[in-house]
GUPAVO-868797 format. One line per 8 residues: number of its first residue (from 1); their letters; for each residue x, y negated, z negated of C-alpha. Coordinates in steps of 0.5 Angstrom, whole numbers, plus 2048, in hexadecimal, padded with zeros to 3 digits. Each point is the difference from the previous one (the first is absolute). Layout:
# residues N
NUM) a) X/Y/Z | ...
This chain:
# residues 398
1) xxxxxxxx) 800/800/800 | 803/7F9/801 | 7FF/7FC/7FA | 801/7FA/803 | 7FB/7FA/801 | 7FF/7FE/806 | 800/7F8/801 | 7F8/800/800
9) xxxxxxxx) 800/804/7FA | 805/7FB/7FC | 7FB/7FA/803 | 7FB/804/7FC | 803/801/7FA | 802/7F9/800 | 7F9/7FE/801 | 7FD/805/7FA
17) xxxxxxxx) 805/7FC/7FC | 7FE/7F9/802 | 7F8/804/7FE | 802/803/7FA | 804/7FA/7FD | 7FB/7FA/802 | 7F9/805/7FD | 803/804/7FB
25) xxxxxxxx) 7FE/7FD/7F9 | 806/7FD/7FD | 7FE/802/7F9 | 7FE/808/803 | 806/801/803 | 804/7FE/7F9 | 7FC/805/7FD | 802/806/804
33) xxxxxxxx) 808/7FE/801 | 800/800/7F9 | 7FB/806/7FF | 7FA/7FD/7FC | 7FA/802/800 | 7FB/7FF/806 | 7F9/7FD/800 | 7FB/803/804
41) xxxxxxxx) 7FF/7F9/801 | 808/7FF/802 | 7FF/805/805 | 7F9/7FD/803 | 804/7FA/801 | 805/804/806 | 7FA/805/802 | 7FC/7F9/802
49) xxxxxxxx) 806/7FC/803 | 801/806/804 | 7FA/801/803 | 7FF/7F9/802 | 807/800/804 | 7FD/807/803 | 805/805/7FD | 7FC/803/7FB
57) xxxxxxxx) 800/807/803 | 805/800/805 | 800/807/803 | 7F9/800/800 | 7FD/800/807 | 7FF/7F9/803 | 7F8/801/800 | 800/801/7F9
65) xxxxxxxx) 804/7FA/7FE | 807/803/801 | 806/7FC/804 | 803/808/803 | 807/7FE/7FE | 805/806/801 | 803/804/7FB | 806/7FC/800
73) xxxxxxxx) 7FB/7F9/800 | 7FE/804/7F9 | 806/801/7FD | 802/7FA/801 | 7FA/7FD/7FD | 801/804/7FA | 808/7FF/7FF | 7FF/7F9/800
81) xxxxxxxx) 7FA/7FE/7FC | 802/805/7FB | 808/7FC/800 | 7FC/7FA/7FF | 7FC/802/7F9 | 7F9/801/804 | 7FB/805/7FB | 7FE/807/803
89) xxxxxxxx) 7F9/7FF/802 | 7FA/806/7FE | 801/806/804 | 7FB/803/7FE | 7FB/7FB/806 | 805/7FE/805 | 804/807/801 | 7FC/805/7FD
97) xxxxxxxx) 7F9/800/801 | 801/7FB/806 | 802/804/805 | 7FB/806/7FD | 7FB/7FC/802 | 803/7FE/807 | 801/808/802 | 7FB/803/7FC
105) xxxxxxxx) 7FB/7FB/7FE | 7F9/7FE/804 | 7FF/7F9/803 | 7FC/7FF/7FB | 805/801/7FB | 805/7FB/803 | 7FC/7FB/801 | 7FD/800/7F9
113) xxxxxxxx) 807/801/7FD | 806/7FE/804 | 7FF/7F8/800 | 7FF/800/7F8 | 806/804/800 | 805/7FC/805 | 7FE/7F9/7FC | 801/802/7F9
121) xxxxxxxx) 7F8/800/7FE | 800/808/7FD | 805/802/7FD | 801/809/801 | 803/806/7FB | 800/807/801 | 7FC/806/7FD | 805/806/801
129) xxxxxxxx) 803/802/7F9 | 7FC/804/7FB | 802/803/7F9 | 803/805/803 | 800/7FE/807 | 806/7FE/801 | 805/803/805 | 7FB/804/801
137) xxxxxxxx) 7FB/7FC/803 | 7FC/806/803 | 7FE/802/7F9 | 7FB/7F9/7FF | 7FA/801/7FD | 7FD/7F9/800 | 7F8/801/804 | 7FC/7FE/804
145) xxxxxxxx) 7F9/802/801 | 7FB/7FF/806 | 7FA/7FC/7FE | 7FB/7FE/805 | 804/7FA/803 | 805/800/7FB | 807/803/7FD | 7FF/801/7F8
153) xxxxxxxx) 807/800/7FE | 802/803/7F9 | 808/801/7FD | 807/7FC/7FF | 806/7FE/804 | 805/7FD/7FC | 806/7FD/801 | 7FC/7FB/804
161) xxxxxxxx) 806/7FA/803 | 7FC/7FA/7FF | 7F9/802/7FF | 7FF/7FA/7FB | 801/7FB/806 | 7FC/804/805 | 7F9/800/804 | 800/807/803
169) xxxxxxxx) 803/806/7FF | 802/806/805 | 7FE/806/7FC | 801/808/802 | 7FA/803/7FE | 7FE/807/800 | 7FA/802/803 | 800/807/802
177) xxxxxxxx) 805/806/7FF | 803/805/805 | 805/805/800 | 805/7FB/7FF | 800/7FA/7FA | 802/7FB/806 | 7FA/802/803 | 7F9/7FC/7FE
185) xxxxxxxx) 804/7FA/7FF | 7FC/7F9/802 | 804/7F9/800 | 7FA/7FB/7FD | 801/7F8/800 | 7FD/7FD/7F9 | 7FF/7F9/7FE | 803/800/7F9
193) xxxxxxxx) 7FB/7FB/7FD | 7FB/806/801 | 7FC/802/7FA | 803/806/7FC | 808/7FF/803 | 804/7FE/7F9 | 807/7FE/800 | 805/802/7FB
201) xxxxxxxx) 806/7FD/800 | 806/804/7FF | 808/7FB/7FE | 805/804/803 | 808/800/7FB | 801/7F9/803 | 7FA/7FD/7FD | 7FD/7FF/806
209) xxxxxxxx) 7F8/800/802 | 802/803/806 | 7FC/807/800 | 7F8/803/7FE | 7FC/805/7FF | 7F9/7FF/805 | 7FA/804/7FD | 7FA/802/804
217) xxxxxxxx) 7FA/800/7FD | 7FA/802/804 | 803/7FA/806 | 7FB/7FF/806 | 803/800/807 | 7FD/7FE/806 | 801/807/805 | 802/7FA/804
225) xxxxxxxx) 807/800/7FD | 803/807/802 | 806/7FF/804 | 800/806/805 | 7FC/806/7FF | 7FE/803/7FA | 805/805/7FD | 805/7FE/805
233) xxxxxxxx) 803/7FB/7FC | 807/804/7FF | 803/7FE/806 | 7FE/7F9/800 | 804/800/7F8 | 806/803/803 | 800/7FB/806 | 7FF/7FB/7FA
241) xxxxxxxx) 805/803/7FC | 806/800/806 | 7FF/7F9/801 | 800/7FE/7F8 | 807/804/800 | 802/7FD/805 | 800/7F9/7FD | 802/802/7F9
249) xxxxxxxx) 808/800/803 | 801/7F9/7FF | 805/7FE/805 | 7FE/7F9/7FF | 800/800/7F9 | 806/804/7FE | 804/7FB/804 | 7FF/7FB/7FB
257) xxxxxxxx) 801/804/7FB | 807/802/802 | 801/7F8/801 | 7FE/7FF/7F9 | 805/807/7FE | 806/7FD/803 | 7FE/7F8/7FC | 800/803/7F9
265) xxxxxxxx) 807/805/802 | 802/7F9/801 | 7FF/7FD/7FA | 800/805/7FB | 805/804/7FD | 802/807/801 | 805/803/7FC | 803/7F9/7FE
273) xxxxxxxx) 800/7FD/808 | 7FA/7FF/805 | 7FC/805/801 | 801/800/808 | 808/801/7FE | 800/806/7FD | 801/806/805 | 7FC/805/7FE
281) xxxxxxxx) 7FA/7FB/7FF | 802/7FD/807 | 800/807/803 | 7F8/801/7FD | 7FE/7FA/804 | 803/802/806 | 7FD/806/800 | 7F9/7FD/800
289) xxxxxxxx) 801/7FB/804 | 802/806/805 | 7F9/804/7FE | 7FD/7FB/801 | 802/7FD/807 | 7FE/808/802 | 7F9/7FF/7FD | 800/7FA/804
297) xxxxxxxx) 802/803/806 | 7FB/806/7FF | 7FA/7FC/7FF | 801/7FC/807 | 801/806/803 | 7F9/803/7FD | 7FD/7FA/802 | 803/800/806
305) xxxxxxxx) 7FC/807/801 | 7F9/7FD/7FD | 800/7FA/805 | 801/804/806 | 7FA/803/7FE | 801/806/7FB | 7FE/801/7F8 | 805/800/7FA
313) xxxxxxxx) 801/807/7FF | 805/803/7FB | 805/7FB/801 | 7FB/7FC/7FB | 802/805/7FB | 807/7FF/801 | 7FF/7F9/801 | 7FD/800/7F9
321) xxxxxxxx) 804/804/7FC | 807/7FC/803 | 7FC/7F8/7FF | 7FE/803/7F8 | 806/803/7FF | 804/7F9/802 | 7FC/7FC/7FD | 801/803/7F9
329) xxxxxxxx) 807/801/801 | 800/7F8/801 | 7FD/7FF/7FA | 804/805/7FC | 807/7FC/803 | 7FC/7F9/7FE | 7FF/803/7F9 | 807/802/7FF
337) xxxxxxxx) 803/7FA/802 | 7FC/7FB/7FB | 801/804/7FA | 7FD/7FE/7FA | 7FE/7FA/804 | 7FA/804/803 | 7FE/803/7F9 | 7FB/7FA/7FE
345) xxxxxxxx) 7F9/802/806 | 7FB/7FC/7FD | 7FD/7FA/805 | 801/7FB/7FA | 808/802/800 | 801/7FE/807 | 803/7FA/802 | 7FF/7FA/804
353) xxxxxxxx) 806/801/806 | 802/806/805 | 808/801/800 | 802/7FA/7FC | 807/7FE/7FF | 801/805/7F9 | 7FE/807/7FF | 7FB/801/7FB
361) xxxxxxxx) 7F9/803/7FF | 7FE/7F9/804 | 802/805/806 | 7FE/807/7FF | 7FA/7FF/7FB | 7FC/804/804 | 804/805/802 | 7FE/805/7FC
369) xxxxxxxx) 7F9/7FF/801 | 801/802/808 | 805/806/7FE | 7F9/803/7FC | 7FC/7FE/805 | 804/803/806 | 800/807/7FD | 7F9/801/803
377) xxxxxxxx) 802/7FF/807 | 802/807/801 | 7F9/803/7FE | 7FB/7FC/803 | 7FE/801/807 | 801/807/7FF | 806/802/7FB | 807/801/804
385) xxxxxxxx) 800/807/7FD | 7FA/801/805 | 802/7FC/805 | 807/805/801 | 7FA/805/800 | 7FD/7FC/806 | 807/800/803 | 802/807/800
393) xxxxxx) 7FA/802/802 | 7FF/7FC/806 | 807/7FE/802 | 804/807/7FE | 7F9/806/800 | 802/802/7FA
């Protein structure tokens, strides 16, 4: 693959640049350079500014809203905005269901349901995981039951991203049974204010409010909002799902962050000297940064593959397990390097400057928080463990 940009490349990058260092909110972007707690309201702001310049939905078809950028094109988007401070937008809408709908959706569905998605008006989450039902997705018992004109839906999903912020929900159901449990399964939309879902929340080891339990008591939906057909919804979840694994490697992202790693080597101590001085130390960044230039390449080389008409495959799975594992090995490195620096993960510890002139938990206050936090990458959207399952299966026929 030739990695180098060509002029009309370089001109974009220079013009999301331009875009994201104009429109970003100023006060968003220090929040995630300095790795502060996000607002639906901080990441509403970046979803709206990008919906007004037209570049909400990129890789989706024009007709729907999208500008059909190119793989390279969405790269470029990704590292850029990511290196100026731009907050990860809800997926849940934009990358999951979204492009659901465009593939197995009714017209009906898409009208009703896109628009609002595009300009940030209803907000997503979604109803996979059960109590024992994780990895094993197929195993859900969560029902749905066939009255009349509507579903009557009874059961819990947990480890609901965001449901607190959301407006709708896509939920696997079952609604028959087969010889085999991925059978009878159905994809339900819900509105989330309907009568009988409660939300629970559920602080995860950093603090945060980031995860819920959904329960479903007696929740009436309009037969309208199957997606598919009924009992067919396992291969619509498992096209979900390659999509979903695809995004989780953070190319983007994780570039910031190896930026961030090389700052705090630079003004933290390791062993009496800088951190960046130490061999050994140095030895470690490079091997990541090596790691991660790969991952790099691959992504482009499997969206290369999804824009010349193909679907993720399990290249998504590699994708996943190799994004997970890098970005967890970041913030192991960042954790190391701050010391006790990184100790103190309270909000109310952190500091007003990013990088200042001394070392200090004024730095890395909440770095400790991020290190807990990233421990969950290698288990949603299907643990590694399965994912290397996935693989040798489908890679190896093993």
């Amino acid at each position: 693959m030739d990695i180098n940009f060509t002029q009309e490349e370089i001109s974009f990058s220079e013009e999301v640049r331009d875009f994201v260092s104009k429109h970003l909110p100023s006060d968003v972007s220090r929040k995630v350079l300095e790795h502060k707690r996000i607002s639906k309201e901080d990441v509403l702001r970046w979803h709206v500014a990008l919906y007004e310049k037209g570049w909400i939905v990129p890789g989706w078809p024009e007709r729907f809203g999208g500008c059909d950028w190119n793989s390279v094109y969405l790269h470029i988007f990704d590292v850029e905005s990511s290196a100026l401070g731009a907050p990860r937008l809800s997926p849940f809408g934009l990358n999951m269901i979204g492009p659901v709908l465009l593939a197995h959706g009714t017209e009906e569905q898409q009208n009703t349901y896109l628009p609002k998605m595009l300009s940030g008006e209803q907000w997503w989450c979604q109803g996979y995981s059960e109590p024992g039902s994780g990895s094993d997705l197929a195993s859900l018992n969560t029902r749905a039951e066939r009255r009349g004109k509507s579903y009557v839906v009874n059961g819990q999903k947990t480890w609901t991203t965001h449901a607190q912020w959301a407006d709708m929900i896509f939920c696997l159901v079952r609604t028959g049974s087969g010889a085999r449990k991925q059978e009878g399964i159905s994809m339900l939309l819900c509105d989330m204010h309907s009568p009988g879902i409660e939300v629970r929340p559920i602080l995860t080891l950093d603090g945060e409010h980031e995860v819920n339990e959904v329960w479903f008591e007696d929740v009436e939906v309009p037969i309208e909002n199957l997606v598919g057909e009924e009992g067919k919804g396992w291969s619509i979840a498992k096209f979900l799902l390659s999509h979903e694994r695809t995004a989780i490697a953070g190319v983007g992202v994780s570039k910031r962050e190896l930026v961030y790693l090389k700052q705090l080597a630079s003004i933290h101590h390791y062993l009496g000297k800088p951190a960046k001085d130490d061999p050994v130390f140095a030895d470690r960044i490079a091997e990541l940064e090596i790691d991660l230039l790969a991952l790099e390449m691959t992504v482009l080389r499997v969206a290369a593959s999804e824009g010349s008409g193909g679907e993720p495959g399990p290249e998504a799975s590699i994708l996943k397990i190799r994004g997970t594992e890098i970005q967890q090995r970041l913030t192991e490195l960042q954790l190391e390097v701050a010391g006790q620096s990184a100790l103190p993960h309270l909000p109310m510890a952190w500091g007003d400057h990013w990088l200042g002139e001394t070392p200090g938990a004024v730095h890395s206050a909440p770095l400790a928080a991020r290190y807990l936090n990233t421990r969950k990458t290698s288990i949603y959207g299907g643990t590694n463990e399965i994912q290397r399952n996935i693989i040798s299966q489908r890679v190896l026929g093993l």
